[in-house]
C-alpha positions in Angstrom: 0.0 0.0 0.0 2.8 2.7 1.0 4.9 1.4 -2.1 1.8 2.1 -4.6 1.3 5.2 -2.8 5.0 6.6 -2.7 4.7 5.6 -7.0 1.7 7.1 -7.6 3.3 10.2 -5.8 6.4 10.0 -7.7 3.8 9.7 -11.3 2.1 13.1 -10.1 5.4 14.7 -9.3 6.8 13.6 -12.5 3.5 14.7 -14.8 3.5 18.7 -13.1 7.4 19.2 -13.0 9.2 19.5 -16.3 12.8 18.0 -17.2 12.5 14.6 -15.1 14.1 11.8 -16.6 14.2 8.1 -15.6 17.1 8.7 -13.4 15.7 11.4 -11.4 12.0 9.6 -11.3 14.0 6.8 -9.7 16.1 9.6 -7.0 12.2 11.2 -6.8 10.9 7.8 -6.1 13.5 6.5 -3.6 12.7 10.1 -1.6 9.6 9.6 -1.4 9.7 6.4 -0.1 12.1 7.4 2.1 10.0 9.6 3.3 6.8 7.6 4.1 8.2 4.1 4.4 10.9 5.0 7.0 10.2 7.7 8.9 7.0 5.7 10.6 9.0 2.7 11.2 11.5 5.3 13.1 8.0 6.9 15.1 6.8 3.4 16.0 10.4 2.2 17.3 10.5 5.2 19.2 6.5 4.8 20.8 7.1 1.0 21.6 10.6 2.5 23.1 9.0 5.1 25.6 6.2 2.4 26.0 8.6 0.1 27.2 10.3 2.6 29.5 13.5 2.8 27.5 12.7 5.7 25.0 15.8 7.9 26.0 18.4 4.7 25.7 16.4 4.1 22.3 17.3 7.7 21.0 20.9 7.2 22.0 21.2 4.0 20.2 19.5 5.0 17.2 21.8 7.8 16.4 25.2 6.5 17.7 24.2 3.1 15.6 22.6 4.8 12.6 25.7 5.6 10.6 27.4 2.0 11.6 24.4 0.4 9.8 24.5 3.2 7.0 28.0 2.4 6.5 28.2 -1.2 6.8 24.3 -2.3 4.7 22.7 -5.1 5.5 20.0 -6.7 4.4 16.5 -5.6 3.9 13.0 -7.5 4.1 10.3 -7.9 1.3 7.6 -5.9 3.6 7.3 -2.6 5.7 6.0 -5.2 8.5 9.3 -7.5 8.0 11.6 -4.3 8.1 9.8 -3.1 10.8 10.1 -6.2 12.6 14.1 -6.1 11.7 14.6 -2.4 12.7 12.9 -2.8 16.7 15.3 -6.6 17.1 18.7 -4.0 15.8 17.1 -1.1 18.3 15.8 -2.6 21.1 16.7 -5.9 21.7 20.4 -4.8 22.8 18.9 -2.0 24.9 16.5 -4.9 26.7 20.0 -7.1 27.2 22.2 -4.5 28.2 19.2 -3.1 31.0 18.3 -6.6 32.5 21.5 -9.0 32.1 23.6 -7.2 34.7 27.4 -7.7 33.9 29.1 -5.3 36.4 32.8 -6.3 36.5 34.7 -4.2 34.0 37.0 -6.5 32.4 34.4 -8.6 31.0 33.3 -5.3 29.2 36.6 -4.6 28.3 37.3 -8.2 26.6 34.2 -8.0 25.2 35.0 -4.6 23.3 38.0 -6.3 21.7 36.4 -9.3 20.9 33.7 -7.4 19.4 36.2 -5.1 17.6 38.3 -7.8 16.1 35.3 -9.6 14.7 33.9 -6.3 13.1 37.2 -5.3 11.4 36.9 -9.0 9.9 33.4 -8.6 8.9 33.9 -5.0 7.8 36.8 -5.9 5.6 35.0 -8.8 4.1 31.5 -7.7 3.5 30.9 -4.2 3.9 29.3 -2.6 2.6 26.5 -5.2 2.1 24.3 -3.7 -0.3 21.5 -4.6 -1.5 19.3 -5.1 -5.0 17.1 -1.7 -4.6 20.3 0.2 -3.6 23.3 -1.2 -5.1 26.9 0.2 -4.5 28.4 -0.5 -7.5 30.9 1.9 -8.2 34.1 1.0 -6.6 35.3 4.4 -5.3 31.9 4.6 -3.2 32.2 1.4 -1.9 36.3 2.3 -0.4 34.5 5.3 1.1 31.9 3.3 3.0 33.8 1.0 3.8 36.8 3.4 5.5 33.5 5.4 6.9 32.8 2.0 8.6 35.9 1.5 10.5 35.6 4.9 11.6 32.1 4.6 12.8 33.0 1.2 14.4 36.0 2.8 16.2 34.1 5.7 17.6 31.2 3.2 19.1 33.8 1.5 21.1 35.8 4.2 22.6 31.9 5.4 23.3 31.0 2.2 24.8 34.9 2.0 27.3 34.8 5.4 28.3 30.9 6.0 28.7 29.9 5.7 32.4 26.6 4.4 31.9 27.1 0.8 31.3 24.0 0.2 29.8 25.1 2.6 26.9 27.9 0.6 27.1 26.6 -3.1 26.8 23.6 -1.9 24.3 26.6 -0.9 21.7 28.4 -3.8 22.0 24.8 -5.9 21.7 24.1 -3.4 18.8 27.4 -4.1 16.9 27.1 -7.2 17.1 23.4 -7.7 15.9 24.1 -5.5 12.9 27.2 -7.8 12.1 25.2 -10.2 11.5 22.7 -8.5 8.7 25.8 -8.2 6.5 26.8 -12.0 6.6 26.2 -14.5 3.6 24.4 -16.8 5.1 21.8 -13.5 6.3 21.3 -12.6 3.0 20.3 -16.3 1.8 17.8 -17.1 5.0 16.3 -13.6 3.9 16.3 -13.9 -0.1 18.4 -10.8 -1.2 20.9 -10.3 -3.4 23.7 -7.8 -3.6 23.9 -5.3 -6.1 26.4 -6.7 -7.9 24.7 -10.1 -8.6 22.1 -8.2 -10.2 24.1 -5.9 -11.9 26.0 -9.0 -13.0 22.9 -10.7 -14.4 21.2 -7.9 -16.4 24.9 -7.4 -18.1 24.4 -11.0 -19.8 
């Protein structure tokens, strides 16, 4: 419904504005969608996050996370339900962990932050970033940039999460990391049916 919405949008937009070509009906499209397909998902993460008494940690995670997952990709689900689904586990499942599992001896937290670090540089350097069939990275200088952008972002979570005296903000990165490794893996994007955008790409060339 949103989707046929956001197009028919995009056709009205396209029929009272002169000199739009296929290219910018698609960078119309995509900001339309943007606009009404995401920004709800973001309002209802952030009512079920007050509703659940941990609005203000779900604020905090969302931005300090945001440009980690920009950076890095991941996968996407099929439906708005499926993504919104996807986007509360990435948001508020580490916030739920890091509140009730009470880990208050520092060194765990320290050894987990290297641990967590170590595999991220791995999975960054491998994967990332993951696109995806809708948005594909296929030009290679964009995907060096992203990819530098994500060791960057990754770095700057984990001094966050050491020096931060809150140890829930701590934890919930870590958690957070973690959960949005594991969007970019392989085996993530088979369970869930996508397809990077260079397999596409790749297919349409033949």
């Amino acid at each position: 419904m949103i989707d046929k919405f956001c197009d028919f949008l995009t056709s009205k937009i396209k029929e009272n504005v002169e000199n739009i070509d296929e290219e910018k009906e698609l960078i119309i499209n995509f900001g339309v969608k943007l606009i009404f397909g995401e920004l709800p998902k973001i309002v209802i993460l952030f009512i079920i996050g007050f509703t659940l008494q941990i609005g203000w940690y779900t604020l905090i995670l969302f931005f300090l996370l945001a440009p980690y997952r920009s950076f890095t990709g991941g996968f996407h689900l099929k439906t708005h339900l499926g993504c919104m689904f996807t986007t509360c586990i990435l948001y508020l499942v580490p916030i739920l962990l890091a509140k009730f599992i009470d880990i208050p001896q520092n060194y765990i937290m320290y050894i987990s932050v290297i641990l967590i670090g170590i595999l991220s540089i791995i999975l960054i350097t491998k994967y990332a970033p993951a696109d995806t069939e809708n948005i594909p990275i296929l030009s290679k200088k964009e995907r060096k940039s992203k990819k530098v952008k994500a060791y960057i972002a990754l770095i700057v979570l984990l001094v966050i999460s050491v020096l931060i005296l809150d140890k829930i903000i701590s934890w919930m990165l870590i958690y957070g990391i973690f959960l949005q490794n594991l969007t970019i893996l392989p085996i993530s994007y088979k369970l869930t049916k996508n397809k990077h955008g260079y397999e596409v790409y790749a297919e349409e060339s033949f």
